[in-house]
N, C-alpha and C positions, 0 to 999 in steps of 0.2 A: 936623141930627141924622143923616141919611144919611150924611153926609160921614166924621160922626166914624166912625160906625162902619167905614165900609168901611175907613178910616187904621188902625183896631183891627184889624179882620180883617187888611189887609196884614202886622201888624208879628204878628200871632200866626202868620201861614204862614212868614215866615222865619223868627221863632221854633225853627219844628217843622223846617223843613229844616235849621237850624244843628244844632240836634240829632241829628235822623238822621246828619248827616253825621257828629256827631261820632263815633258810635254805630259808626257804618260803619268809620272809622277805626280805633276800639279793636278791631271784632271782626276787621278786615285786619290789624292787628299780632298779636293773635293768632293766627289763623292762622299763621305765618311767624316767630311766635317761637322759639326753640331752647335752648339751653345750652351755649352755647363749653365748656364744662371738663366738660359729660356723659361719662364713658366712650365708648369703641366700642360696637356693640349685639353682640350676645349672638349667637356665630358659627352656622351651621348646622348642626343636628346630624345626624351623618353616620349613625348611627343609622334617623332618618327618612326618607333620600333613597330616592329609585327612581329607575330609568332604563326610560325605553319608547327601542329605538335602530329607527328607521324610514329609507328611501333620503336618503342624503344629512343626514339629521340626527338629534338627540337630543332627547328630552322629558325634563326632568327635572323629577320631584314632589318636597316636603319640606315639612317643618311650619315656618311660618314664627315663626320667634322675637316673643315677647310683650316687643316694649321698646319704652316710649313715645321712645323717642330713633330707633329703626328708622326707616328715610327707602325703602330700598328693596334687593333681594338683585341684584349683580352678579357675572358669569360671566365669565370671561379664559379662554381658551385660544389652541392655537397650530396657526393650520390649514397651514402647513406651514413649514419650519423658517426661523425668522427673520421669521414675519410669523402677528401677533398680533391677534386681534378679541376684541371685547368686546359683552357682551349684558344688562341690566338688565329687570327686573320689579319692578313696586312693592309693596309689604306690604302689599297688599290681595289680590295673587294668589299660589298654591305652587306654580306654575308656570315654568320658564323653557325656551325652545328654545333648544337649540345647533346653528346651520343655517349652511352655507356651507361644510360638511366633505364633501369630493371622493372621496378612498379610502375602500375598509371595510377598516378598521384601527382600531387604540386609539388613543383622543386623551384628555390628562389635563387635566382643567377644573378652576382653584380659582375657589369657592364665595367671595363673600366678604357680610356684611351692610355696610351701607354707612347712619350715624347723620346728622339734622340736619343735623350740626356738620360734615360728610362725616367725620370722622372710620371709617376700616376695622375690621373686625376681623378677625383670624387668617385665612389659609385653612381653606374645606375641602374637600380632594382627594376627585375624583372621574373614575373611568374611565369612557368613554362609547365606544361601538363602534358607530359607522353603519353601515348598508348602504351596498350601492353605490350613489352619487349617479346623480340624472336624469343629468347631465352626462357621467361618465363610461361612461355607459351607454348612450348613444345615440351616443359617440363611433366605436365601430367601425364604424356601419349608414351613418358620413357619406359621401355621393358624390356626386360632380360629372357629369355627363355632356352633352355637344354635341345641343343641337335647333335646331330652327327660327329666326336670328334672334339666335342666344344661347346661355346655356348653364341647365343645371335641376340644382339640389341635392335632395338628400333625405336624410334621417332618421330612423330608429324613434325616437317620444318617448312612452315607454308610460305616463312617468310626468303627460304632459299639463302637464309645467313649463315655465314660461315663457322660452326658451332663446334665445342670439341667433346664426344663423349670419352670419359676418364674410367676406364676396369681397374677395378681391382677384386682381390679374393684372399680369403685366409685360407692360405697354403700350409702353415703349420697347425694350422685349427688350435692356436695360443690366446684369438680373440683380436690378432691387432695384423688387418689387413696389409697387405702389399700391394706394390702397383705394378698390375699386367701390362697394362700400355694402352694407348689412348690414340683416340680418330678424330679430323678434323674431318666435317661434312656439313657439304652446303644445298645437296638435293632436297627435293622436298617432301617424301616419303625414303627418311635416311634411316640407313643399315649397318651393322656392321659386325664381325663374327673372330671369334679367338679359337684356333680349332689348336690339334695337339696335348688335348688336355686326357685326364685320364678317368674310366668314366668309375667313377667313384663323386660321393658326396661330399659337396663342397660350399660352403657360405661365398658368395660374389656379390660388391658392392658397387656400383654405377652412379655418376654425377654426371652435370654437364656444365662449361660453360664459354663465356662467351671470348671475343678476342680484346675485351678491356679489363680481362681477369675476373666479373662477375660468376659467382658459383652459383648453380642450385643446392638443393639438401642433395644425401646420400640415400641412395634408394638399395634396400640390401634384400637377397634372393638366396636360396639353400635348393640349390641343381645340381643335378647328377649327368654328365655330357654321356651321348648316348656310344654305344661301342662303336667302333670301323676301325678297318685297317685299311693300308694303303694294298692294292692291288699289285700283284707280282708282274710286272712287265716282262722278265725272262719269256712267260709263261703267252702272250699276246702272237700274236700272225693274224696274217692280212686272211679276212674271207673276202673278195671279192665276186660280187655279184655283176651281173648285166648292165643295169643301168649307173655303175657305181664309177666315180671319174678314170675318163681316159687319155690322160695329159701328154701331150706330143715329149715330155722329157721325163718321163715316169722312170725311164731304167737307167737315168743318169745318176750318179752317186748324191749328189746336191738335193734330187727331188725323189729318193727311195721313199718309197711307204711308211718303210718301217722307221724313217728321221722321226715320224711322227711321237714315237714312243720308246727311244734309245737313250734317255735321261740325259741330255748333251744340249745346255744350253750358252752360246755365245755369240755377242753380236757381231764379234768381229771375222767369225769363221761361220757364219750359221748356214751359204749355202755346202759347203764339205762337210758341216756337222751334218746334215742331215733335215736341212729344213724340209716339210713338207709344204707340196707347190703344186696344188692341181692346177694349169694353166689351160685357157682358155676352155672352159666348160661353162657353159650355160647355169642361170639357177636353177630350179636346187639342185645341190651338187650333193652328190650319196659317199660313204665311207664304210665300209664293217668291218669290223674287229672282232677274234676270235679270242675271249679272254683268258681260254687255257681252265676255268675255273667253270662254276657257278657261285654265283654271289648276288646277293641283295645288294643293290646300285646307290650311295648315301647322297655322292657329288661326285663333280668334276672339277680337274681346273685346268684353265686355257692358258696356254703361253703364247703371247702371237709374235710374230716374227719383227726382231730389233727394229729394222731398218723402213716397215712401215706401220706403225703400230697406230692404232684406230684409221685404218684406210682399208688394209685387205684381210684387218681381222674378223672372224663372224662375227655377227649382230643377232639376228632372230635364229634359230635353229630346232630342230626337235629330235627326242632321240627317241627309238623305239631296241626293245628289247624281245629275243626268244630263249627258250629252254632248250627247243625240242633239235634233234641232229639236220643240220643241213637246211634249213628255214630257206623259200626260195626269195624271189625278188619284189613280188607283192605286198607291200605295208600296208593292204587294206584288207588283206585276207587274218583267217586266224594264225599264223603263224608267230603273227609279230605283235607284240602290245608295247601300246606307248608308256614312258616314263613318262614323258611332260614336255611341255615346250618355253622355251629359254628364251632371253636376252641377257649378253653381255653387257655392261654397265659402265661409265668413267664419272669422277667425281663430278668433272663439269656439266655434265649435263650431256643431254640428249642429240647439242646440234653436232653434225661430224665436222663441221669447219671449225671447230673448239677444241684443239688438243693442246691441254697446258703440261709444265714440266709437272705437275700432281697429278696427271693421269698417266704421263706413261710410267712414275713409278708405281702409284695403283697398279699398273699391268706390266711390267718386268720389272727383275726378272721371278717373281715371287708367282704370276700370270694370273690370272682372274678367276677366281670361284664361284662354281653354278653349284646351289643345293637343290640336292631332288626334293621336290616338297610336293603335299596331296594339293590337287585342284580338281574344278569342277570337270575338268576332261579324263583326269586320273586322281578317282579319291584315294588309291590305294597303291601309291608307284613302286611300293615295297617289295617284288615279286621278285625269284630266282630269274637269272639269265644267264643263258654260256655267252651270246653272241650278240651283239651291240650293234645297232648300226645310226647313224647321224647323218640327218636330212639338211643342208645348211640353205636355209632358205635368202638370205641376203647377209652381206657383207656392210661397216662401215659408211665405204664409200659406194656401196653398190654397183664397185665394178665389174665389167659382165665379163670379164678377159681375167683375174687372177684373186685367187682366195687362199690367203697365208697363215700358217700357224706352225709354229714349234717345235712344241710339247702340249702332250693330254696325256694327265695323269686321271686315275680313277677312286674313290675308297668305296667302303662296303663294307657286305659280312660275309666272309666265303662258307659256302654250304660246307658243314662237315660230313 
C-alpha cells in the first residue's frame, strides 16, 4: 500500500512540474511576442521635450508616447563631424542623456521611438547646447614638469570626472614617441608621476581624455628628471627616542621595528613578514630611523598593511630631519629641521568610508608616494640628514588604538 502510493505521489509531481513548465513556457512567449506588421510607435512630441544642458552633456525630458508596440526612445547625434553615437532609454523612463559632447556649441539630436518589431519612427529634432566639457576644461591647467627620479603631471578637474592622462616620450630620440603609460583620475586637483626614469634629456608628450574616447591635443615637453637613488636599507636601525611608540608587542617577531624596512612585502604572511604595528599609542605617534648615510631626502613611499588598507594607514604626518650625532627628543629645538608635512592620497577621494578596488591598487602592493617638495613652512627641504624621524599625526580611520604600515622605502642623494 506504501509502495503504491509513493508511485501515485511520483507521477502527480511530474504531473505538476510538466505543467508549470508548460505555463512558464506560454507566459516566456508572451513576454516576447510582437506584431511584424504593427506600425512604427508614435514619434516624440516635440511639444513635450525640455532640455537641462550641464558640462559636457544634455538631459533630455519628454512624455513618453502611449503605444503598446513602444520597445524604447533612441537618440543619434553627431559629436563631431563624421562620427556619430547613439544613446537609448526604455519606455518606462522620459529620460535620456546626451553625454560625450566636448565643445559648448549646438549639436542637433534626432529623437526617434523605436517599436517591438524595431521598426522606427520619424525623427524628432532637437537642439541641445552643452557646456564646456570636464575634458576640455582641464585641458589648459595640463603640465608636465621634472622631479625626483622622473617626471609629475598635473591638472585642474573641477568637475571630479573620471579622466585619463596618456605619457608618452621619445626614448630613442628617432622623433616618433612611445607610450609610457597612462592614469585614470577623478580628483579635483589630479596628479600623477612616472619615476625610474634616467635623469638625462628627454622629449615627453601628455594628452588627455575622456571615458567616451574624446582626445585633447598632444602637449610635448623636453625634461631632464632629476637624479636620486633608492636609499640602502642594509644600512637603516632603529634610533629610538623617548617619546617614540611603546607597543605592548614590540618584541614580537610580527611587530619588529625593523618589518618596517626589510623589503618583505605580502599579504598573506605580513604579520611574520614583519609588519610594523605600533599598538595602542595615542596620537602622534613618533618613529626614528638611523639611515646609516647622509642624504638629501627626494620622497617616500608608504606601503600599508594588506588587510586594512585606508583604515590604519597614515593620513596627515610630518617628517623632520638631523645632521648632527645623537639629535635628542625635542622637534622644536634646533636639532631637528622639518622636510614638510604630508598626506597620503586615494583616487576616490578624501571620504575614509570610500575605499574602492582603484584605491587599494593605488596603494598595494606598489604603496603610496609622498614627494618632498618646498613649501611655505620649508622653502628649502633639500638639506643633508643622517637621522629621520616621522610625527604621525592621524590615521585614516582615526583610530586611537592601532596605526599600520608595511614598508617605507626612501630616495635621495647620498652625500659623497
Amino acid at each position: 500500500m506504501k509502495k503504491i502510493w509513493t508511485n501515485r505521489l511520483n507521477v502527480l509531481l511530474v504531473m505538476v512540474s510538466m505543467g508549470m513548465l508548460f505555463l512558464s513556457c506560454q507566459e516566456s512567449e508572451s513576454l516576447i511576442y510582437y506584431d511584424a506588421n504593427a506600425a512604427a510607435p508614435i514619434a516624440i512630441d516635440a511639444n513635450t521635450l525640455s532640455v537641462e544642458n550641464l558640462a559636457g552633456k544634455s538631459i533630455l525630458k519628454y512624455a513618453v508616447p502611449t503605444d503598446d508596440n513602444l520597445l524604447y526612445v533612441k537618440a543619434v547625434y553627431e559629436v563631431s563631424p563624421g562620427v556619430e553615437r547613439q544613446t537609448q532609454s526604455s519606455r518606462f523612463v522620459d529620460t535620456l542623456a546626451i553625454e560625450g559632447l566636448v565643445d559648448a556649441k549646438d549639436y542637433t539630436v534626432s529623437l526617434y521611438t523605436v517599436g517591438k518589431n524595431k521598426k522606427e519612427s520619424s525623427p524628432t529634432l532637437v537642439t541641445v547646447s552643452p557646456q564646456t566639457s570636464p575634458l576640455a576644461e582641464a585641458f589648459p591647467s595640463l603640465n608636465l614638469i621634472a622631479t625626483f627620479g622622473g617626471i609629475e603631471g598635473t591638472f585642474s578637474n573641477l568637475h571630479k570626472a573620471a579622466l585619463k592622462a596618456v605619457l608618452m616620450a621619445d626614448t630613442a630620440d628617432t622623433g616618433d614617441p612611445v607610450f609610457l603609460q597612462s592614469f585614470v583620475i577623478n580628483n579635483p586637483n589630479a596628479s600623477f608621476s612616472l619615476r625610474g626614469l634616467d635623469a638625462e634629456s628627454t622629449k615627453f608628450y601628455v594628452y588627455l581624455m575622456d571615458r567616451w574616447g574624446n582626445k585633447t591635443e598632444t602637449k610635448a615637453y623636453d625634461l631632464t628628471p632629476l637624479y636620486e637613488e633608492r636609499l640602502d636599507k642594509r644600512l637603516w636601525k632603529e634610533y629610538k627616542l623617548p617619546s617614540d611608540f611603546r607597543g605592548p608587542h614590540e618584541n614580537s617577531p610580527g611587530y619588529a621595528f625593523t618589518g618596517l624596512f626589510n623589503d618583505y612585502i605580502d599579504p598573506w604572511d605580513g604579520w611574520t613578514g614583519g609588519m610594523f604595528l605600533p599598538e595602542y599609542v595615542q596620537y602622534p605617534r613618533y618613529f626614528t630611523i638611523d639611515l646609516g648615510v647622509t642624504a638629501k631626502i627626494s620622497r617616500f613611499n608608504l606601503v600599508p598593511w594588506w588587510w586594512r588598507i585606508y583604515d590604519t594607514t597614515p593620513r596627515h604626518f610630518e617628517v623632520y630631519g638631523s645632521a648632527i650625532p645623537n639629535p635628542g627628543d625635542d622637534l622644536n629645538g634646533e636639532e631637528w629641521r622639518l622636510l614638510g608635512k604630508f598626506e597620503t592620497t586615494k583616487p576616490s577621494g578624501g571620504d575614509p568610508g570610500i575605499i574602492t578596488q582603484e584605491d587599494i591598487n593605488f596603494a598595494w602592493p606598489g604603496g603610496i608616494n609622498i614627494d618632498v617638495k618646498p613649501s611655505e613652512l620649508q622653502p628649502d627641504p633639500y638639506f643633508p640628514v643622517r637621522i629621520i624621524r616621522f610625527k604621525i599625526i592621524s590615521s585614516w580611520s582615526n583610530s586611537p588604538t592601532v596605526m599600520a604600515l608595511d614598508e617605507l622605502t626612501i630616495w635621495g642623494e647620498v652625500a659623497k
